[in-house]
C-alpha positions in Angstrom: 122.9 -12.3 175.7 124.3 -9.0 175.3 123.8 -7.7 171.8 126.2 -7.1 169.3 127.7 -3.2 168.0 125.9 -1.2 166.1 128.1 -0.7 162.5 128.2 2.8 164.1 129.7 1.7 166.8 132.3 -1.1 165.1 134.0 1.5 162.8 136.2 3.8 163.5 135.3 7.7 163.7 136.5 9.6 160.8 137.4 13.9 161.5 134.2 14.8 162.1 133.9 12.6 165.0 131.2 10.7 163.8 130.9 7.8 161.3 129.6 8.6 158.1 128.9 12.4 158.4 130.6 14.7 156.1 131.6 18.6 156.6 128.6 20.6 155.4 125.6 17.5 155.3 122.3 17.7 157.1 122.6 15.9 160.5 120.5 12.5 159.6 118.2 12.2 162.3 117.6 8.5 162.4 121.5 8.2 163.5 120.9 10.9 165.8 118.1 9.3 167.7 119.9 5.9 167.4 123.1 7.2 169.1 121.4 9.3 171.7 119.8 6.2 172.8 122.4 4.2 172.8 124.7 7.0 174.6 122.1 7.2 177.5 121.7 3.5 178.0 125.4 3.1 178.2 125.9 5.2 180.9 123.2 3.4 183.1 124.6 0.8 185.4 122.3 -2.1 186.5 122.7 -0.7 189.9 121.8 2.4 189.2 118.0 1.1 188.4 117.8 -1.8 190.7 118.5 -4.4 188.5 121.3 -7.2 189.6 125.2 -6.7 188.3 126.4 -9.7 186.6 129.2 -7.9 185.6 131.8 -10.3 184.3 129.4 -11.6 182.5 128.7 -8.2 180.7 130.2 -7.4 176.9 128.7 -4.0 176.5 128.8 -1.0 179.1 125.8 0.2 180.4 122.2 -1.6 180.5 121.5 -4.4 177.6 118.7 -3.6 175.4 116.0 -6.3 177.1 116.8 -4.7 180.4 116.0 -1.1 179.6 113.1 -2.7 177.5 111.8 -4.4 180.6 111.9 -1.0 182.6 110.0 0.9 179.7 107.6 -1.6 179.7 108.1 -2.4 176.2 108.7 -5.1 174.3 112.3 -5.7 173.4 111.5 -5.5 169.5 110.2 -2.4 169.8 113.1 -0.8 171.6 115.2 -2.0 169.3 113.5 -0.7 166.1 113.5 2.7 168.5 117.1 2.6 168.7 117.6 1.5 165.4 116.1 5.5 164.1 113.1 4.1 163.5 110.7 6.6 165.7 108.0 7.4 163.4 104.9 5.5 164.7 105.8 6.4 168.0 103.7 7.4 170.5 104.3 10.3 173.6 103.6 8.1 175.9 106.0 5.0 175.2 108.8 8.2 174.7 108.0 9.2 178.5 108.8 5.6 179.2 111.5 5.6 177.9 112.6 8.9 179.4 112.1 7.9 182.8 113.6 4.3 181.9 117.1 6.3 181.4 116.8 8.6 183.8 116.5 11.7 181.1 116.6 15.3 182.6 114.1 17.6 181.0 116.1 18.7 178.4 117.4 15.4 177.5 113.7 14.3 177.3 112.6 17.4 175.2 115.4 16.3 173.1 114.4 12.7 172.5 110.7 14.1 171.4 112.6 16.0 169.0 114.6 13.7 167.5 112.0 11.2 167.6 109.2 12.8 166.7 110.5 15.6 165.0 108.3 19.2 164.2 107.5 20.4 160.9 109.3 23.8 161.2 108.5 26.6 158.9 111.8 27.0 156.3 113.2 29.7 156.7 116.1 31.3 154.6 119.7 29.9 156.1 121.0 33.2 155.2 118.7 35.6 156.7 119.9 37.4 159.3 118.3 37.0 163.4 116.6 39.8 163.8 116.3 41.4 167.5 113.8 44.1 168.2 114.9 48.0 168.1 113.3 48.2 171.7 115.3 45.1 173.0 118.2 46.6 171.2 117.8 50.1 173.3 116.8 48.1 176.3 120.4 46.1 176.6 122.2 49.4 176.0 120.9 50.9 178.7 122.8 48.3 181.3 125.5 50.6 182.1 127.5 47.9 184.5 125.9 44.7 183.3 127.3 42.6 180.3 124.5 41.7 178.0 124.3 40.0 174.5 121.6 37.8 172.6 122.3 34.3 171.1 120.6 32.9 168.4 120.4 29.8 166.6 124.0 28.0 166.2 125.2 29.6 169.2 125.8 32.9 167.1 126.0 36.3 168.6 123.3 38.6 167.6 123.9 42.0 169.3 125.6 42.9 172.4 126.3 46.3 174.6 129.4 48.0 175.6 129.9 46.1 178.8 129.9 42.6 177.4 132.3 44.2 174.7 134.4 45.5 177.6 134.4 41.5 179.2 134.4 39.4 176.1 136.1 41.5 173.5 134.9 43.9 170.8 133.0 41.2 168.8 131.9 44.3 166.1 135.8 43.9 164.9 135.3 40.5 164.0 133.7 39.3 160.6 129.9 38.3 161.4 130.5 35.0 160.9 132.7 34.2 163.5 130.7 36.4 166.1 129.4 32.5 167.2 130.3 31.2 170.1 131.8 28.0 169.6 134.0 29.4 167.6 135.2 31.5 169.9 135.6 28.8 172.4 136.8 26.2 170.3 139.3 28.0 167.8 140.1 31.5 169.3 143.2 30.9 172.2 142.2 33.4 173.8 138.8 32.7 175.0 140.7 29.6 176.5 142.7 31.7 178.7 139.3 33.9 179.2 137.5 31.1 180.8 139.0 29.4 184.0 136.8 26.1 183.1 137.2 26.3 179.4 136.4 22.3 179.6 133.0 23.3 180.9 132.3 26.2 179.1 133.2 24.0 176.3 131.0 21.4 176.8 127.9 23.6 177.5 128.5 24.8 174.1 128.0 21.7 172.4 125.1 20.7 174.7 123.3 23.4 173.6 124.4 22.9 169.5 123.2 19.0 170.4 119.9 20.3 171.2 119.7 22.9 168.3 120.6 20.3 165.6 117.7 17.9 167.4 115.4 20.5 166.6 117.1 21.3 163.4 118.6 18.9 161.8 118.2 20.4 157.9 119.7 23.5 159.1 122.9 23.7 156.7 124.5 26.4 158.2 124.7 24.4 161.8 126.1 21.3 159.6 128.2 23.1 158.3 129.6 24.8 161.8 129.6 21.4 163.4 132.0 19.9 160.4 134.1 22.9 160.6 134.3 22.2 164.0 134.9 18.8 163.9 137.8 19.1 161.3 139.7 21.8 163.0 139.1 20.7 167.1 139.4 17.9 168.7 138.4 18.6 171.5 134.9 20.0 170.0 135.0 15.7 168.1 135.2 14.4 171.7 132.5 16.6 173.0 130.2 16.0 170.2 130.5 12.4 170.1 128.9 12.1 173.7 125.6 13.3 172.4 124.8 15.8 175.7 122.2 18.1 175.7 121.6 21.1 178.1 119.3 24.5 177.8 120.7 27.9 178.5 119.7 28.4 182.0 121.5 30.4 184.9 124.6 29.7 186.9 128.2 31.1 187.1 131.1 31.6 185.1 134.7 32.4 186.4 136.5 34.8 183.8 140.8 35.9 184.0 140.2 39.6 182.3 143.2 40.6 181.1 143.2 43.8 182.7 141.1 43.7 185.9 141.9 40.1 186.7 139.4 37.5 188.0 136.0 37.8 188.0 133.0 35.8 189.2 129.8 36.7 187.6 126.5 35.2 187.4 124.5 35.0 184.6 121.4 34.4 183.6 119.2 33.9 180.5 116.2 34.7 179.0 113.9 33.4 176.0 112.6 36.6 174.0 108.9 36.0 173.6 108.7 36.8 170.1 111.4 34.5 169.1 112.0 31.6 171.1 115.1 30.8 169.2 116.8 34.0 170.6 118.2 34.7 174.2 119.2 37.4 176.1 121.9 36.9 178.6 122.7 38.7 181.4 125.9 38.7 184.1 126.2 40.7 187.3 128.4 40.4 190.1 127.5 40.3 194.0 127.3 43.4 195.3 130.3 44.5 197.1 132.7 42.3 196.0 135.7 42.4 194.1 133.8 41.4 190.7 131.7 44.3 190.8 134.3 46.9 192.0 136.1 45.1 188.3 133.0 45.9 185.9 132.6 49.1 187.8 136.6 49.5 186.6 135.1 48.1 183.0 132.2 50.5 183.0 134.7 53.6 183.6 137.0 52.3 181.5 134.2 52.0 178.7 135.5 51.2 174.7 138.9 51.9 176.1 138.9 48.5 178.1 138.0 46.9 175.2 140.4 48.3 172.8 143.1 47.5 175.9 141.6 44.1 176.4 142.0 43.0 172.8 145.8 44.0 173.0 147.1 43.9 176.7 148.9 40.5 177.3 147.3 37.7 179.5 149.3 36.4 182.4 
């Protein structure tokens, strides 16, 4: 028998796109393990583990609780209490189970141990600043043609040289609060027109918040950016409600500059040793193409392309 809807899942979302969570409130990680479960199960189809599709027989989407149970080698009462929030006694081993079970990538995995099992993090103060190294700091300056900044916790901005102001916008005329990313994305129109797939630069975003708030969920400056989010975007509701995760990796984002036009840049990031909750990212184009003959433009150009940029009106 297929089991009946969580209350979660029986009542409607209120603004912040999730039941029960207010603007501002710590993310409560017993619902956040219990929807992540239930998230990943539901996008499992029998088929897709090699289970038999009785499917007008089915009530809920995705594999029923016994059956993904049955794959983890677990007992069904067990999963269920899992699912339920209730991860405490919970061993690595059963989680790996379970991770394989529903098909978990690495950081989906990493996530569920998180939630789970969650770290005892050393507090620190929500309002003091991310600090970056004065080396690291000379270091990205010295990229004359490639765009460089480092994110921090919250998807916020931390420092940045002249070329990624040149390609993103002068970030050092905005207040430092909104030097965050999903802001940006979500609430400034025109980092929409910036990004060619906004929809997927969108939803990396909130992968990557989804796996900061699994690793901090008592973090009330990332509550409180997730129900600003949630109040103002809906978009950024939708996307949060589907409980995603991703790490900053590598790959390649299309860009409409308003002055030199398209541009195709890859990018890549790295984890600062000294502070694993910082990352430096990096875009070049390939050599000899139109991309790079644009930054070279950029480059030339240097604060007066960003000035230009900030004003000069987007086709």
């Amino acid at each position: 028998m297929d089991e009946q809807p969580s209350p979660s899942q029986g009542r409607s979302q209120g603004p912040t796109g999730e039941a029960g969570q207010k603007p501002g409130r710590p993310l409560d990680p017993r619902a956040e393990l219990s929807e992540f479960l239930r998230t990943r199960r539901a996008r499992l189809k029998p088929e897709d583990v090699g289970l038999p599709d009785f499917g007008r027989h089915r009530r809920v989407p995705g594999l029923r609780r016994e059956e993904l149970a049955q794959l983890a080698g677990v007992s069904v009462a067990y999963y269920t209490r899992l699912e339920q929030g209730n991860g405490r006694n919970v061993s690595g081993e059963v989680l790996d189970a379970i991770a394989r079970a529903l098909r978990l990538s690495g950081a989906e995995h990493a996530h569920l141990t998180h939630l789970a099992k969650p770290k005892q993090h050393k507090k620190k103060p929500s309002g003091r600043p991310q600090q970056v190294r004065v080396a690291m700091r000379q270091l990205i300056d010295t990229f004359d043609s490639v765009p460089a900044y480092v994110v921090g916790r919250r998807s916020d901005i931390v420092i940045w040289n002249r070329m990624a102001a040149a390609v993103f916008g002068d970030w050092s005329e905005m207040p430092a609060q909104e030097r965050n990313w999903a802001r940006l994305v979500f609430l400034k129109p025109e980092y929409r027109e910036l990004f060619v797939e906004w929809e997927r630069k969108a939803s990396d975003i909130v992968s990557y918040l989804r796996m900061d708030a699994g690793c901090h969920p008592d973090d009330p400056r990332l509550s409180a950016l997730v129900g600003e989010l949630s109040v103002k975007s809906e978009e950024f509701r939708r996307l949060w409600a589907t409980h995603d995760v991703k790490e900053k990796s590598h790959g390649v984002k299309r860009l409409h500059h308003p002055l030199v036009g398209e541009l195709t840049l890859s990018f890549e990031t790295f984890k600062l040793v000294d502070d694993e909750e910082l990352s430096m990212i990096t875009y070049h184009a390939e050599p000899g193409s139109p991309s790079a003959e644009a930054l070279r433009l950029l480059a030339s150009w240097g604060t007066d392309a960003t000035r230009a940029g900030t004003s000069a009106p987007r086709a």
